[in-house]
C-alpha positions, 0 to 999 in steps of 0.5 A: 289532130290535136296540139298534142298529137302533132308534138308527138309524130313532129319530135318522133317523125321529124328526127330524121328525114327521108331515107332518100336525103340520108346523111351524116347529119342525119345519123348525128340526129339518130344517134341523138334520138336513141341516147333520149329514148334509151337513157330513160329505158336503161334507168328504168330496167337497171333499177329493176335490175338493182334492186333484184340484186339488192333482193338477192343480196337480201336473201343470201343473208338469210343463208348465210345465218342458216335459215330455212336451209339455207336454200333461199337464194338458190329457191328464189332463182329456181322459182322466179326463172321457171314463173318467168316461162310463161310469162315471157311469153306474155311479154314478147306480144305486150313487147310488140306494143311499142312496134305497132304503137312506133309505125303508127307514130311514125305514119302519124296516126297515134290514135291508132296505137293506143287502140292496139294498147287496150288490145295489150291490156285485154289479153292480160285480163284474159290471162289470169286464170291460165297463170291460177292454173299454173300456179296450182301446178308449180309443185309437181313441176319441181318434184319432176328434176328431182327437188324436194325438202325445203328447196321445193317448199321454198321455190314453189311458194316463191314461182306461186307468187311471182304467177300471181304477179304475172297477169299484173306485170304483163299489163304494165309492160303493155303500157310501158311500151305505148308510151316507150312508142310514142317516145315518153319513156320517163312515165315507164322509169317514173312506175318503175322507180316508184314500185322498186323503192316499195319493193326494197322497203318492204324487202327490208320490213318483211324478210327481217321483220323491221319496223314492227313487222313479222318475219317472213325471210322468203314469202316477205320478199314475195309479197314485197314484189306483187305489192310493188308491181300493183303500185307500178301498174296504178301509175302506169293506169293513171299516165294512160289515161290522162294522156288519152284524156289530153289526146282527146280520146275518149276511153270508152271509145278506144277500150272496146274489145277488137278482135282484128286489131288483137289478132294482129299483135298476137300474129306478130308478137307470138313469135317474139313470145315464144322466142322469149319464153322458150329461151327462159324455159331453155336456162330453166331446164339447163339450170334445174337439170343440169347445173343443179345436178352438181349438188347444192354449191352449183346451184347457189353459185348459179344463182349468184352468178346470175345476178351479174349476168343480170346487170350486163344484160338488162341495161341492154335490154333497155337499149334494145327497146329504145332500138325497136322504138326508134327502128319501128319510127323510122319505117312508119316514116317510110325510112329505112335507111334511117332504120339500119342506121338506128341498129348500127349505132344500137350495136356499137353502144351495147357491144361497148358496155357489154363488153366492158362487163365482160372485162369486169366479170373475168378480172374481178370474179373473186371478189364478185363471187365472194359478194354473195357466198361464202363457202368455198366450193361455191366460189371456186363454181362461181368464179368458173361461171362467170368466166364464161359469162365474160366471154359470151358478154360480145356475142349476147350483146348481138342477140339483143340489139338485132333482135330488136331491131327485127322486131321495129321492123315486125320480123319475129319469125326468123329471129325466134327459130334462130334463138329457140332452135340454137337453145333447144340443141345446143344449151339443153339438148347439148348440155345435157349430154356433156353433163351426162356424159362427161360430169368429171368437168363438172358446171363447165361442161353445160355452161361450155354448150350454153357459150357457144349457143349464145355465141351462135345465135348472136352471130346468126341474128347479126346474119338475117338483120344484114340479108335486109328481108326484113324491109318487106314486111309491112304492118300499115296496111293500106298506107303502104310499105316503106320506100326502099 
């Protein structure tokens, strides 16, 4: 083992002792840990965060001067959410990266977790030609809810690009998450940063035609995120390999292709996948179908909302990342108690500024609301809608840390049937009868059953992490599983 590896499994390992010697001490040393790992995380998914923001803003602005319809922001909602179901699914096995990558530090092998990393990297290759499938396809998907006119135009061009972004995105989020599990998440921040400031400059220099460019409104803002997210891959590809290089292993011989260790990130992280892309394609089909389904001031409104629920969740999410990492860390190091502390401590952070959010959300939804649109049925949708975002803020902050945390410990089953099934009948299927049925309560009606799902599913993740059947699962094979 090199000077390197032993930093590497000594800061990761040593954080926390057994589970056995557990103490207050401990905790304190836990908590410190995941505000080290979390703190680069979160600035690195809220200045992706920031700068979609910024984008819609950036977009709206088009709206607002009549241009192109006046749909752009509306059509860059529709086709970054729809291009994001299937690579969500992406996501959540690229995601389960860092739990293998983080056991494996913690049993003080890292060796092997850059192995199931290549592995990430393959499946991503594998992907391009499904997401040149899909993208030939995006039209028809659309015209299905009824679109048409420049919305359609516009929203299939923009899901048509951010497809041809996924196979790109899928394997910097692999890298990202090695180096998230072997507890260097600023080389993650670092690609991150550097892609969202070339983003935002071409966003500038392309929609508006500055600097001497052309004018392109939409496919400028496109072409600015696939050319950001190749930036951010190339720095990712350079971090990879020098560190592998600093390791002492060889590319060459960690690259080959290895069905047995592929096979198992897919067995663990299909789930999660699937839990992921069809909770998107759940609030694409309650987005396309049944908000819009109130005209074109509900979809705008939803579209800005959105971008606030946005700043709410993604720093959360950046949490949750930090949690599997840390959750995962601690049952290579054969303790879980050490584990159950890391979630606790997750909770209590997330539930705090989530909730913060939800305050800011209902006392201030004027002037949120008026950031963005300007007509005044859509603020009066708006202002309704985030309401309701205020209210599930608690809730959706459970969902996220418990299902992170489940997945640090390999448990993606339960948690995705839970999410899937309560957003399948609850927010689609449910939100589809109040629409149909009762549309004089109009964006309340569906976004009443997409509150309760939320609220449902965070209560039911909280549920299964409590049962602790998660400690029986094992992902070290013969090094055994984790003392009780």
């Amino acid at each position: 083992m090199t000077a390197e590896s032993r930093e590497i499994t000594g800061a990761a390992g040593g954080a926390v002792g057994g589970g056995e010697n557990f103490d207050p001490v401990a905790a304190r040393s836990i908590l410190s840990r995941l505000i080290q790992l979390a703190i680069p995380t979160i600035v690195g998914t809220t200045s992706l965060t920031v700068m979609q923001f910024i984008d819609g803003w950036l977009v709206s602005l088009l709206d607002r001067r009549g241009i192109d319809g006046g749909v752009n922001l509306a059509a860059s909602f529709n086709g970054g959410l729809t291009a994001f179901v299937p690579l969500a699914l992406c996501f959540g096995i690229a995601g389960l990266v860092n739990t293998f990558v983080a056991q494996h530090v913690g049993d003080r092998r890292p060796e092997t977790g850059v192995r199931f990393a290549w592995q990430g990297i393959w499946l991503s290759i594998f992907s391009i030609p499904i997401f040149v499938i899909l993208a030939l396809g995006m039209g028809d998907i659309f015209r299905l809810f009824g679109h048409s006119g420049d919305l359609l135009q516009l929203e299939t061009l923009f899901a048509r690009y951010m497809l041809a972004t996924a196979p790109i995105n899928f394997a910097g989020l692999v890298i990202g998450s090695f180096f998230l599990g072997i507890h260097k998440p600023v080389i993650q921040v670092i690609a991150g940063v550097v892609g969202n400031i070339v983003n935002l400059v071409l966003d500038y220099a392309l929609i508006f035609g500055n600097f001497g460019c052309p004018a392109l409104h939409l496919l400028g803002a496109a072409i600015a995120t696939l050319t950001a997210s190749i930036v951010s891959l190339v720095i990712l590809m350079a971090f990879f390999y020098r560190w592998q290089r600093k390791m002492g292993i060889a590319a060459r011989k960690a690259c080959p292709i290895r069905f047995s260790e592929m096979g198992k990130l897919v067995k663990v992280g299909l789930p999660a996948g699937a839990q992921l892309s069809g909770d998107i394609f759940c609030w694409t089909i309650f987005t396309l179908a049944w908000v819009d389904h109130f005209g074109p001031a509900a979809a705008e409104a939803q579209s800005a909302v959105m971008r606030y629920v946005t700043i709410s969740f993604m720093p959360a999410v950046g949490l949750g990342n930090a949690v599997t990492a840390l959750v995962a860390n601690r049952i290579g190091a054969k303790d879980q108690a050490g584990a159950i502390k890391t979630a606790h401590w997750g909770i209590l952070l997330a539930v705090s500024y989530m909730g913060v959010c939800g305050l800011i959300f209902w006392l201030g939804r004027a002037t949120l609301a008026g950031v963005f649109l300007s007509r005044l049925q859509s603020l009066h949708i708006a202002e309704a809608i985030l309401i309701f975002s205020a209210i599930f803020q608690i809730f959706d902050a459970m969902n996220v840390i418990f299902v992170s945390a489940l997945r640090g410990a390999g448990d993606t089953v339960i948690p995705s049937v839970i999410t899937l099934g309560s957003a399948i009948t609850i927010c689609v299927i449910g939100g589809g009868v109040v629409t149909l049925n009762q549309p004089q309560f109009g964006v309340s009606g569906p976004w009443t059953m997409a509150t309760i799902y939320i609220c449902f599913s965070g209560l039911a993740n909280l549920f299964w992490w409590a049962t602790g059947r998660w400690k029986r699962i094992n992902l070290l094979g013969e090094h055994g599983r984790p003392a009780e």
